[in-house]
C-alpha positions in Angstrom: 81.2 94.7 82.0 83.8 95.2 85.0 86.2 92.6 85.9 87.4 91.8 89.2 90.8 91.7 90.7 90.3 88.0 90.9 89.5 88.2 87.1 92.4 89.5 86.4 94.6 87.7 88.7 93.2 84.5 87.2 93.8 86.0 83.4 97.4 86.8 84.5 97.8 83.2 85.6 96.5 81.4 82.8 98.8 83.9 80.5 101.9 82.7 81.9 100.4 78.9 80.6 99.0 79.7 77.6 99.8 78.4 74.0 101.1 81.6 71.8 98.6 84.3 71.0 98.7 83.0 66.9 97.8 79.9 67.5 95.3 79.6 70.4 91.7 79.3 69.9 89.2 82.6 70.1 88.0 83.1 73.5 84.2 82.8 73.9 84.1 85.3 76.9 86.8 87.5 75.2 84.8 91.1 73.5 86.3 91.4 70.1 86.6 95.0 69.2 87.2 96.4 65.9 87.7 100.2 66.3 87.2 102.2 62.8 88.3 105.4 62.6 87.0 107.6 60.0 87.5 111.4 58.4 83.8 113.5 59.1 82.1 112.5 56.2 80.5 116.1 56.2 83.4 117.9 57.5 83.9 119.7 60.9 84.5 122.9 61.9 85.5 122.5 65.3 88.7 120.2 64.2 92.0 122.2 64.1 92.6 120.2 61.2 89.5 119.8 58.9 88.9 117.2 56.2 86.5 116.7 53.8 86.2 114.7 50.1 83.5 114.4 47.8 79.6 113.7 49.0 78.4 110.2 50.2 75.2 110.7 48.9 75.9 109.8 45.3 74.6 107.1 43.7 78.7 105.5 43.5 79.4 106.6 47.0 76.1 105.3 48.5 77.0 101.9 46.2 80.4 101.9 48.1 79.2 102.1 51.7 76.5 99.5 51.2 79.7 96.9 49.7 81.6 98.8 53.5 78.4 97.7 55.8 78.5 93.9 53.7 82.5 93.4 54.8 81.9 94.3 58.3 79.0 92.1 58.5 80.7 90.0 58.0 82.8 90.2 61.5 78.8 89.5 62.6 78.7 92.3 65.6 76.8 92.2 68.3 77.2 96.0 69.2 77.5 99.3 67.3 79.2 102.0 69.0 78.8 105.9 67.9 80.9 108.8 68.5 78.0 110.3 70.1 77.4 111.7 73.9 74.4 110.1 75.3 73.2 109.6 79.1 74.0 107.2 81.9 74.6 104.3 82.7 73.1 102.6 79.8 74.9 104.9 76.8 71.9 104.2 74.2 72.3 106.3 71.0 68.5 107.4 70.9 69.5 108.9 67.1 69.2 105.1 66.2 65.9 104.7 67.1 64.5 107.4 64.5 66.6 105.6 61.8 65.3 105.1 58.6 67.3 104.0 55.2 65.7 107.3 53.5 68.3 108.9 55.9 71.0 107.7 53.9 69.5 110.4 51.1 70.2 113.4 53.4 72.5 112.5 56.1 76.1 112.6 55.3 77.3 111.9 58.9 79.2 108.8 59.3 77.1 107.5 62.2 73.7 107.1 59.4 76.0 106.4 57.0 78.3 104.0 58.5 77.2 102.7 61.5 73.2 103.2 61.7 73.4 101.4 58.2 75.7 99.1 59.4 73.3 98.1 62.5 70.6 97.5 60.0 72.5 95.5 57.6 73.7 92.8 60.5 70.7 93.0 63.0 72.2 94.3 65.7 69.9 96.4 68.2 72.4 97.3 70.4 73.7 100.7 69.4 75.3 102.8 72.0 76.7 106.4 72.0 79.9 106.7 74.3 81.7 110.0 73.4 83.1 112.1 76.4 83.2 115.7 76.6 83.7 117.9 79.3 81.1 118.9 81.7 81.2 121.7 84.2 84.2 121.3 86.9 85.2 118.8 84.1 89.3 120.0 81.9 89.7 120.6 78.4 90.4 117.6 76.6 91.8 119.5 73.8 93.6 122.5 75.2 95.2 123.7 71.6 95.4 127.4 72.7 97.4 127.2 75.9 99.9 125.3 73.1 99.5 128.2 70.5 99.5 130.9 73.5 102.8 129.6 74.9 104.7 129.0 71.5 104.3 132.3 70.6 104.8 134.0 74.0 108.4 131.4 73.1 108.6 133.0 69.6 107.9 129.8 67.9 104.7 130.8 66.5 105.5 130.6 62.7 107.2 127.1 63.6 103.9 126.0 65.2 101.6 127.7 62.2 103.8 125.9 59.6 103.5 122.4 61.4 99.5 123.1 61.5 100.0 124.3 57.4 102.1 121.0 57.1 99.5 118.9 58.9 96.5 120.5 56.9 98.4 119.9 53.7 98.6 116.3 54.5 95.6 115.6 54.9 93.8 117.5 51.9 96.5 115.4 49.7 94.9 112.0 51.2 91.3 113.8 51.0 92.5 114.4 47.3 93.8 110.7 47.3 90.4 109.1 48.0 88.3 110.5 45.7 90.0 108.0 43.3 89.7 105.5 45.5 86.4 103.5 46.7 85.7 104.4 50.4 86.5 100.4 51.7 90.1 101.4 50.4 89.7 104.9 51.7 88.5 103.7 55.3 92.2 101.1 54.8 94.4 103.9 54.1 92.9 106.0 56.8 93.1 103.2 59.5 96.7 102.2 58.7 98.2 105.9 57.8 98.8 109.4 58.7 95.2 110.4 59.5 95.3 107.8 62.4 98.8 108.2 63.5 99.5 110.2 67.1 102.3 112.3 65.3 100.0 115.9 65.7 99.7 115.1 69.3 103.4 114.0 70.0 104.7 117.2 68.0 103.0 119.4 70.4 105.7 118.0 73.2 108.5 119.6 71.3 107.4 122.8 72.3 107.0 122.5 76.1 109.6 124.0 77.8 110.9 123.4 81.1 108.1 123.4 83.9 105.5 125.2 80.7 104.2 121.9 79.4 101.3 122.6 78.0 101.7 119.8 75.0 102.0 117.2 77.8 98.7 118.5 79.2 97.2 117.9 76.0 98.2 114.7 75.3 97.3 114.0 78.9 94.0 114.8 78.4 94.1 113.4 75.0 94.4 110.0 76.9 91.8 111.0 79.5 89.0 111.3 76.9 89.7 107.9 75.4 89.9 106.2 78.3 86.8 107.6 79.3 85.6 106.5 76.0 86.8 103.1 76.8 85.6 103.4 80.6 81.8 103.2 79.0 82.5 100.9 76.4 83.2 98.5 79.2 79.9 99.7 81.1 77.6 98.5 78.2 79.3 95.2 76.9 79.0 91.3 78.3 81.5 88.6 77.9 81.5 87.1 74.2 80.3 90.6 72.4 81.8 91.7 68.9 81.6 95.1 68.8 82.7 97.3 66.1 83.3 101.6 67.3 82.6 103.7 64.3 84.8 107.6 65.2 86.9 109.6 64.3 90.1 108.5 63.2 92.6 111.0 65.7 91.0 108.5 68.5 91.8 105.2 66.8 95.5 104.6 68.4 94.5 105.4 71.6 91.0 103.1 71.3 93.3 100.9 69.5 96.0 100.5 71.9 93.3 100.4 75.2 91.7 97.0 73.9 95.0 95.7 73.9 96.0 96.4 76.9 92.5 95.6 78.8 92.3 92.3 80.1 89.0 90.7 78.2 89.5 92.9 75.4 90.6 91.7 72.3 91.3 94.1 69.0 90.1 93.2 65.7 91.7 94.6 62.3 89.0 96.3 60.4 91.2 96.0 57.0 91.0 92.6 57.4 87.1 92.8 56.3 87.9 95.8 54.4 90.0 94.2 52.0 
């Protein structure tokens, strides 16, 4: 779905008109879009911070995402989107397809578990894959060594290991944290807490220097793969969708932040249904 500069002139003009966002009615053309950011359910080795908790596949966990894929049901999607990369121009998850619930047995990844499940419990066929990573001729979108490289060439590399230790720390107390806790309020803390706040990326500026910026550069392209991201999400959506992106929670704020600021686009609160 692309929108015309007449589109959006006409959306700018009715804005200047328009009753207060609280209390005018839902939009049928608007897409709704609930972004969910979660920790890899069966960890990651290519994160510079890792996470993990206890296995999904027990009996109480698996009892706990079936109560998750109920709530958000409940928002009645239309589309599932996947942190997954897939090919052009329609960005179908082919994973889906091969789906079964005796998955759920085996596969601890948060696309069965979450969002395959999730497509099965409320219908929806349309499940799309619209990660970005680079291809050749394409940058970096995470260039964490030209950071490490220049703060030690600075002599800041024990302040930069002990941020990364700090970081690290945090999250394995909030890994820690939801093992007590069921993974609906797990998925709440993680969408309105640290593990979704930009604070990693933003700390990386603090050790640019002068015309070496390479913390800018990553944040830049930090941006760059989200709104590529977002650049397909709008490829494979119509006016009037509800679409709820399951991924990792480092990208939430940014997916977050360009539905709000797309015209069209309208952001949903997952805690809302979480609760």
């Amino acid at each position: 779905m692309r929108f015309s500069i007449l589109t959006l002139i006409i959306a700018a003009l009715c804005g200047c008109v328009s009753a207060p966002a609280q209390s005018a009615p839902r939009d049928a053309n608007a897409v709704e879009v609930m972004v969910l950011g979660t920790w890899h359910f069966a960890g990651s080795s290519a994160d510079v911070i890792s996470a993990s908790t206890d296995s999904v596949l027990s009996p109480a966990r698996q009892a706990d995402l079936e109560a998750v894929a109920a709530r958000l049901a409940a928002f009645k999607p239309t589309v599932i989107v996947t942190e997954r990369v897939t090919e052009a121009p329609r960005y179908i998850d082919p994973k889906f397809a091969e789906f079964s619930e005796k998955d759920l047995a085996t596969n601890e990844n948060e696309r069965a578990q979450i969002a395959y499940r999730l497509a099965k419990t409320a219908g929806v066929t349309r499940v799309h894959g619209i990660d970005e990573q680079p291809a050749e001729g394409e940058p970096d979108y995470f260039p964490f060594d030209r950071v490490l490289d220049h703060a030690n060439a600075v002599g800041r590399k024990a302040e930069i290991e002990a941020m990364i230790a700090a970081t690290q720390a945090m999250v394995e107390t909030e890994m820690a944290r939801f093992s007590s806790m069921t993974i609906a309020e797990a998925l709440i803390e993680t969408n309105t807490g640290a593990l979704s706040a930009p604070d990693f990326y933003y700390d990386l500026l603090t050790y640019d220097e002068g015309e070496v910026q390479p913390g800018a550069e990553l944040n830049a392209y930090w941006f760059m793969r989200n709104a590529k991201i977002f650049s397909k999400l709008i490829d494979v959506v119509k006016p009037g969708d509800r679409v709820i992106i399951v991924y990792g929670a480092g990208h939430k704020f940014w997916l977050d932040h360009l539905t709000e600021m797309t015209p069209g686009f309208v952001r949903i609160d997952p805690v809302d249904y979480l609760k």
